[in-house]
C-alpha positions as CSV (number, residue, x, y, z in Angstrom):
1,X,0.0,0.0,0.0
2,X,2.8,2.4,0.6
3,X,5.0,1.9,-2.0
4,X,1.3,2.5,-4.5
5,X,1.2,5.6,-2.3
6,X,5.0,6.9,-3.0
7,X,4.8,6.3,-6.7
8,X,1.2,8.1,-6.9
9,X,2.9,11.3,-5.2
10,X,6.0,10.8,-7.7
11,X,3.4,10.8,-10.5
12,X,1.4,13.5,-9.4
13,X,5.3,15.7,-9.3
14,X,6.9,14.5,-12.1
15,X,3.8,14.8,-15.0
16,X,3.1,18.5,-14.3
17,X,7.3,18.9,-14.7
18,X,7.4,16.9,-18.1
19,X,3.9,18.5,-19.1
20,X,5.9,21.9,-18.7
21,X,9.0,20.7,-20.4
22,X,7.1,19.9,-23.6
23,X,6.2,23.6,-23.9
24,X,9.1,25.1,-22.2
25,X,11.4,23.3,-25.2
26,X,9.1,24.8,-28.3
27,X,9.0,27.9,-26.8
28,X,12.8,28.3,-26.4
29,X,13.0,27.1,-29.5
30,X,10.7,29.4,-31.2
31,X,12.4,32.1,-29.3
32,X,16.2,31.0,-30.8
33,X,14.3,30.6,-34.5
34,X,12.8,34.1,-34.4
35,X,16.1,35.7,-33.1
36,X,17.6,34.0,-36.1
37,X,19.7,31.4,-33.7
38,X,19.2,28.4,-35.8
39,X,21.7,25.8,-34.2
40,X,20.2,26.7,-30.7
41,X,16.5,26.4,-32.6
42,X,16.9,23.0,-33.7
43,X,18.6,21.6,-31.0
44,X,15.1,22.9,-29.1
45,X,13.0,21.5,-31.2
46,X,14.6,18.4,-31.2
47,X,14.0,18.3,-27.1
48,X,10.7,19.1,-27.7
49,X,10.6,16.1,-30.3
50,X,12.3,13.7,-28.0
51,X,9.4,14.5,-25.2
52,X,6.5,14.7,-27.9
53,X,7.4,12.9,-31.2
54,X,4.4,14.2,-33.1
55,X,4.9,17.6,-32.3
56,X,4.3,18.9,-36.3
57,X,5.1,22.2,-35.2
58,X,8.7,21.4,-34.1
59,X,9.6,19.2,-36.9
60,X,7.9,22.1,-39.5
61,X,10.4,24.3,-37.9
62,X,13.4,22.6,-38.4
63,X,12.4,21.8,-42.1
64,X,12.7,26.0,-41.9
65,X,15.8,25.8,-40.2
66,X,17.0,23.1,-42.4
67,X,16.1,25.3,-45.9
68,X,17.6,28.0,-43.7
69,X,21.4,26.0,-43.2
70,X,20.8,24.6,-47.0
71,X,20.0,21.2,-46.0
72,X,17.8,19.6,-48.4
73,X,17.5,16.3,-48.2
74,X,17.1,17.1,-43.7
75,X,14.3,20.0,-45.2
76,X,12.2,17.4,-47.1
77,X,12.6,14.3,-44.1
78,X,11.2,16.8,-42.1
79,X,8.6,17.7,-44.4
80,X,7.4,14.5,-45.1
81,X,7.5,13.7,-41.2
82,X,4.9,16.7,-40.7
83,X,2.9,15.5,-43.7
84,X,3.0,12.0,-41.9
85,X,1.7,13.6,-38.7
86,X,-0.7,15.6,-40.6
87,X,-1.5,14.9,-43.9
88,X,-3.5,17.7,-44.3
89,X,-1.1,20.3,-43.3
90,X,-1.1,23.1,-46.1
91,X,2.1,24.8,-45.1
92,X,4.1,21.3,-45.4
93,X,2.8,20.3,-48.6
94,X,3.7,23.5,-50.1
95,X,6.8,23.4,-48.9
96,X,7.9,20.1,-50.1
97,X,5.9,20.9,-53.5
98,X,8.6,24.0,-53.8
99,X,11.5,22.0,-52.5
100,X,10.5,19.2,-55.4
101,X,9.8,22.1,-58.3
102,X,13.7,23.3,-57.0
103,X,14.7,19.7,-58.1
104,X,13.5,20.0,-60.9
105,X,11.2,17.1,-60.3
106,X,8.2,18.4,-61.8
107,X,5.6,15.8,-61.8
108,X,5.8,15.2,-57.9
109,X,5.9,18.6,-57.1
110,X,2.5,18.6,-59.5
111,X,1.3,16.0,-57.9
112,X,1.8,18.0,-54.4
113,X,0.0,21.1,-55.5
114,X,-3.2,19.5,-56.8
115,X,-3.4,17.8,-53.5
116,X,-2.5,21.2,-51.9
117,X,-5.6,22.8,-54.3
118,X,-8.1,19.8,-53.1
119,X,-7.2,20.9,-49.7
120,X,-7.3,24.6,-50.1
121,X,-7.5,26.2,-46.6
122,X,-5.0,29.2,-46.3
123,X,-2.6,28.8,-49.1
124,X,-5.0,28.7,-52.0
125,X,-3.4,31.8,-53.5
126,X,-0.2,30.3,-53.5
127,X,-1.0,27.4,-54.8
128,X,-2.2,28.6,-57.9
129,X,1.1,30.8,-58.2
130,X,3.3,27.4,-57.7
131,X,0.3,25.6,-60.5
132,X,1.9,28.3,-63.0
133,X,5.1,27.7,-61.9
134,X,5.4,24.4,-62.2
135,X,3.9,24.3,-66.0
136,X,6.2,27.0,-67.1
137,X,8.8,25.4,-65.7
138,X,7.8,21.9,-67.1
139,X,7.4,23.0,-70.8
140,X,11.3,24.0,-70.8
C-alpha cells in the first residue's frame, strides 16, 4: 500500500514537470528561431521532439531551419515527417511541392499542389502561383 502511495505522489510531481517541459522546449525554441539562432533552434525542437514525437510544429520548424542551413534532403525528411503527422497540413505540402519544383522534379511537385488545391484552406493563392510555376517550368 505504501509503495502505490510513494509512486502516486511521484506521479502527481513528475507529470506537471514533463507536461511543462514539452512547452518550455518549443517555446525556447521558437524564441532561438525568431532571433535567427538556428543551431540553438533546432537543437530545441529536437528536445521538444524527444518529449512529444508528433509535435508537427517542431519538426515544420526545423524543415525551416533546415532550408535555412541549406539542407535539403534534412528539409524534405522533415517535411514529409509533418505531412505523416498531418496529412492535411497546407504549409508542409507547399513546402515540399517548392522544394520538389527546385529539383526540378516536376511531376511530384504537380502532384503536391493538386493535393494542396483539393485541400485549399490558407494557401490557396499560392498554390495557384506554384500551379503556374510548375507548367512554365515543365514546358522547358
Amino acid at each position: 500500500m505504501k509503495l502505490k502511495l510513494i509512486k502516486f505522489i511521484l506521479i502527481l510531481f513528475l507529470l506537471p514537470v514533463t507536461l511543462f517541459a514539452n512547452t518550455h522546449f518549443f517555446k525556447e525554441g521558437l524564441n532561438f528561431y525568431n532571433s535567427k539562432k538556428f543551431e540553438e533552434a533546432k537543437f530545441k525542437f529536437e528536445q521538444d521532439i524527444v518529449f512529444n514525437p508528433k509535435s508537427e510544429k517542431s519538426y515544420l520548424y526545423l524543415s525551416e531551419i533546415f532550408k535555412n542551413l541549406n539542407k535539403k534532403d534534412l528539409q524534405e525528411q522533415n517535411l514529409n515527417t509533418v505531412i505523416l503527422l498531418n496529412p492535411e497540413n497546407e504549409e508542409a505540402i507547399y513546402n515540399l511541392a517548392k522544394l520538389k519544383l527546385e529539383s526540378s522534379d516536376y511531376k511530384k511537385s504537380r502532384e503536391l499542389n493538386e493535393k494542396l488545391i483539393s485541400l485549399c484552406n490558407k494557401l490557396c493563392s499560392k498554390s495557384k502561383k506554384l500551379k503556374t510555376e510548375i507548367d512554365n517550368l515543365s514546358k522547358k
